[in-house]
N, C-alpha and C positions, 0 to 999 in steps of 0.2 A: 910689826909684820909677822912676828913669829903669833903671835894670839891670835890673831886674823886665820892662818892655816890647821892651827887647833882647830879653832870653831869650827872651820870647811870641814874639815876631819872628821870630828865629833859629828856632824850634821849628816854627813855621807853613811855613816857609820846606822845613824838611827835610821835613814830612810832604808837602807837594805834591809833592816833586824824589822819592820814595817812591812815591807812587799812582801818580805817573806812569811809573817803571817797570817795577811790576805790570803796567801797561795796557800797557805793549808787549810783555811777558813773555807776556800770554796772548791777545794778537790772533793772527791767523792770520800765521805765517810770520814772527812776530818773536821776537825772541832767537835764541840760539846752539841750543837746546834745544826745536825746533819742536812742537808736539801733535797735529798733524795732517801729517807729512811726505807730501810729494806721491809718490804710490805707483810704481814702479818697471812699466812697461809691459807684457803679455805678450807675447811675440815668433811664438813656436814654440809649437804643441801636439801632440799626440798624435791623429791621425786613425784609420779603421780603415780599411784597400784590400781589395778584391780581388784573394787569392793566383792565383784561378784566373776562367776564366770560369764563371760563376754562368747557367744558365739558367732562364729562367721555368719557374717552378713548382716549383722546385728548394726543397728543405728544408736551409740551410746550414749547417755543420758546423765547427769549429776548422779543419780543415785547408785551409777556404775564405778564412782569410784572415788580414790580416798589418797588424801596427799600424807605419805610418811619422810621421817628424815633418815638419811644415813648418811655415809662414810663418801666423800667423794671418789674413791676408787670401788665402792660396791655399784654407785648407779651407773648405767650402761650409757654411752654418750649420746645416744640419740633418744634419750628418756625424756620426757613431756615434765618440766619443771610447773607447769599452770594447766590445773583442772579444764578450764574454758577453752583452753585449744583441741582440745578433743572432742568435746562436746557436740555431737551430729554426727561426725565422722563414720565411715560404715568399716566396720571391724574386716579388714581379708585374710582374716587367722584368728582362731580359736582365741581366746587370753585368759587362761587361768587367775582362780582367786589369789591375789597377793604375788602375782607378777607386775615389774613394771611398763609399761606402757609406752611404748616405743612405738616412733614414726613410722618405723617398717612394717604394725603393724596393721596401717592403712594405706601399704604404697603398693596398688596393683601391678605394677610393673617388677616389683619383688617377686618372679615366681618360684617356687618352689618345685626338687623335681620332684618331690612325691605328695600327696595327697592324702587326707582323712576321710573315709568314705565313713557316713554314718551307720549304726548297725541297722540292719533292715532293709538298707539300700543298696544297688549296687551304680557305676561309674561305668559311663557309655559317652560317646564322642561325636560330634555335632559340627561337620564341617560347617563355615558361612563364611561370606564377605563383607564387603560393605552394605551391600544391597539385601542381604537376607539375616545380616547380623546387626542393626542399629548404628552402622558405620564401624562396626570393629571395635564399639565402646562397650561392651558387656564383659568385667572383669568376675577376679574372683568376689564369693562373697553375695552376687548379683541374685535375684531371682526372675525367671522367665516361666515365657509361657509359650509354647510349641504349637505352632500353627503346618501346618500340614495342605500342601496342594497335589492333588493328584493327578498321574498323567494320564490327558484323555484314551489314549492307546492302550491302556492297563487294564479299561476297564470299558466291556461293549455295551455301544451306545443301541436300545431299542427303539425304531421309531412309530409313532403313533400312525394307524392308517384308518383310513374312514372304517366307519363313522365317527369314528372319535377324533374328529378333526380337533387339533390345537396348534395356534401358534409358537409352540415351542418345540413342533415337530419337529425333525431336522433331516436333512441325507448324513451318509457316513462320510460321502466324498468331501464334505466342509469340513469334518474329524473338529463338530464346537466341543469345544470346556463347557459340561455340564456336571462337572466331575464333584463334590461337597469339598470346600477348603474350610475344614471346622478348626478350633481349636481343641489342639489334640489331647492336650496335656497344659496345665494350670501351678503355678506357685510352686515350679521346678530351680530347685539352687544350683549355683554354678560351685561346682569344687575345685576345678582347675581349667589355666587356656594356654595353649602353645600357640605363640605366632610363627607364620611363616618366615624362611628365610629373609631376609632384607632383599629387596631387587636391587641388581646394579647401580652403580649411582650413573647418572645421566654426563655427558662431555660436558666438559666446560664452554659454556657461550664465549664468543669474543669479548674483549672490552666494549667495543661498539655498537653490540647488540641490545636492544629493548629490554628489559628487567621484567620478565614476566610476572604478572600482577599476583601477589601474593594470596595465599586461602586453601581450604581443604581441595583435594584433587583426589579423584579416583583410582587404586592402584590395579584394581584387579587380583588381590592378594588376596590367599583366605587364611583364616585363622578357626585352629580347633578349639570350640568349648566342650568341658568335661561337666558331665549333668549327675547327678544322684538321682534315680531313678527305681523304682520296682521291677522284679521281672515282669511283671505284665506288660509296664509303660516302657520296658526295652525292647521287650517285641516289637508294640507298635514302632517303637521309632526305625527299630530297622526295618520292618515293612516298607515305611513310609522313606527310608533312606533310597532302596530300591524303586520303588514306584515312583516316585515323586519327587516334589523339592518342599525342605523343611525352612522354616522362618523362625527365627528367636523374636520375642517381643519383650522389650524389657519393661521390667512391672517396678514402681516406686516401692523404697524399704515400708512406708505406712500399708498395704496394701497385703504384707504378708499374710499367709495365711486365709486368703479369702478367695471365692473363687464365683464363677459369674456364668448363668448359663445361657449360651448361643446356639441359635440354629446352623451356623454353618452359612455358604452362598452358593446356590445352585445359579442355573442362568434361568431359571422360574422367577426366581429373588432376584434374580437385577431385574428383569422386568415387574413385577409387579410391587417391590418393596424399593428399589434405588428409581425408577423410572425409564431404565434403558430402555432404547424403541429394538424391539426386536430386530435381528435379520435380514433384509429380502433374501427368498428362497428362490433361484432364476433354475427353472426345470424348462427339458424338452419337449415342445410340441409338435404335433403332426401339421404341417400347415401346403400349401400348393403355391409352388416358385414356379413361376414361367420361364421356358425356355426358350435360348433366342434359337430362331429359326434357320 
């Protein structure tokens, strides 16, 4: 009886001196044979620089740039670790040779509140909306081309009288747009845009109401582009701010640099170049009404 309780003893004894190895076996950091080895630090990564300098508005290419390593606390966190993701991107900020290449500096919504006017140029300011700005899509970096309509009232209209009869005669009292809407100005860069204020946000619909169909919607908001411009081409534009109303047209990055010549659109040119049918011109005649008796 008594070897019997030894045994129990002895047995009880080795299963505790047992679990309790287990349990240091698979705590954190105990045994020889750890389950969670503490990870080995990054030091160095792969950044992407600037081979060359990169100017605003520039569309960039392989040959713009160059992957170096450094310290993981010199590269900046929103640094381009892979060449190919940049590649097309249109530059909205200058980027010096042997800077790194950061997200921001293709994110038009980054604006900045001061600007780089280039030498030679001077920075003039371009009300528009959706309707006279490409939807309010022309950011930094952008190049345009400034179209120009004038208001008929700006400028007196002559009209043709026999013999020199023409169809394109007119009265004053109709007050037509015969007015040139040329393009004014060609391969104009944007150097900065302010949007307008936010509008109000609109009430909240009931729960019960219909979920109004989602998609762009017109705000009636305008937003200012800043143009780099000549004094020349700043004149016109404030002529044309007064006179008239101005159009941004925005031009593709491949296209920089070139420029294309136009006659402009009288209303001669819609009829005889687009096919508009002229007018009816309803003038007063002498004629004899009877009277009732």
């Amino acid at each position: 009886m008594r070897r019997t309780s030894r045994l129990l003893v002895l047995f009880g004894i080795g299963l505790a001196v047992l679990t309790f190895v287990l349990i240091l076996a698979f705590l954190p950091g105990g045994g020889t044979g750890s389950a969670n080895p503490t990870p080995t630090p990054i030091v160095n990564v792969s950044v992407v620089q600037a081979a060359q300098d990169i100017p605003l508005g520039t569309a960039v290419t392989q040959e713009m740039l160059a992957t170096v390593t450094m310290s993981v606390d010199s590269a900046a966190s929103d640094s381009f670790r892979d060449p190919s993701l940049v590649i097309g991107q249109i530059a909205r900020r200058t980027i010096l040779t042997g800077a790194q290449v950061r997200e921001s500096d293709f994110n038009p919504d980054q604006a900045t509140t001061t600007i780089d006017v280039p030498p030679g140029k001077r920075a003039v300011a371009v009300a528009i909306t959706e309707l006279t700005g490409v939807g309010k899509l022309i950011h930094v970096g952008d190049t345009v081309d400034v179209v120009v309509t004038l208001d008929e009232a700006a400028i007196k209209v002559i009209d043709v009288t026999p013999p020199n009869k023409s169809p394109y005669s007119h009265d004053d009292g109709l007050r037509p747009i015969t007015v040139k809407a040329p393009l004014l100005l060609q391969d104009i860069q944007v150097l900065g845009t302010i949007d307008s204020p936010s509008e109000a946000a609109a009430p909240a619909a009931s729960p019960e109401a219909s979920a109004a169909p989602a998609g762009p919607t017109l705000t009636g908001t305008s937003k200012l582009i800043i143009l780099a411009v000549t004094d020349s081409q700043a004149e016109a534009i404030l002529f044309a701010r007064t006179a008239g109303t101005i159009d941004l047209v925005l031009r593709s990055p491949s296209d920089e640099g070139t420029t294309a010549k136009t006659d402009g659109v009288i209303l001669k040119s819609m009829f005889e170049t687009y096919g508009v049918l002229p007018p009816y011109l309803i003038k007063a005649i002498d004629a004899y009404v009877p009277q009732q008796p």
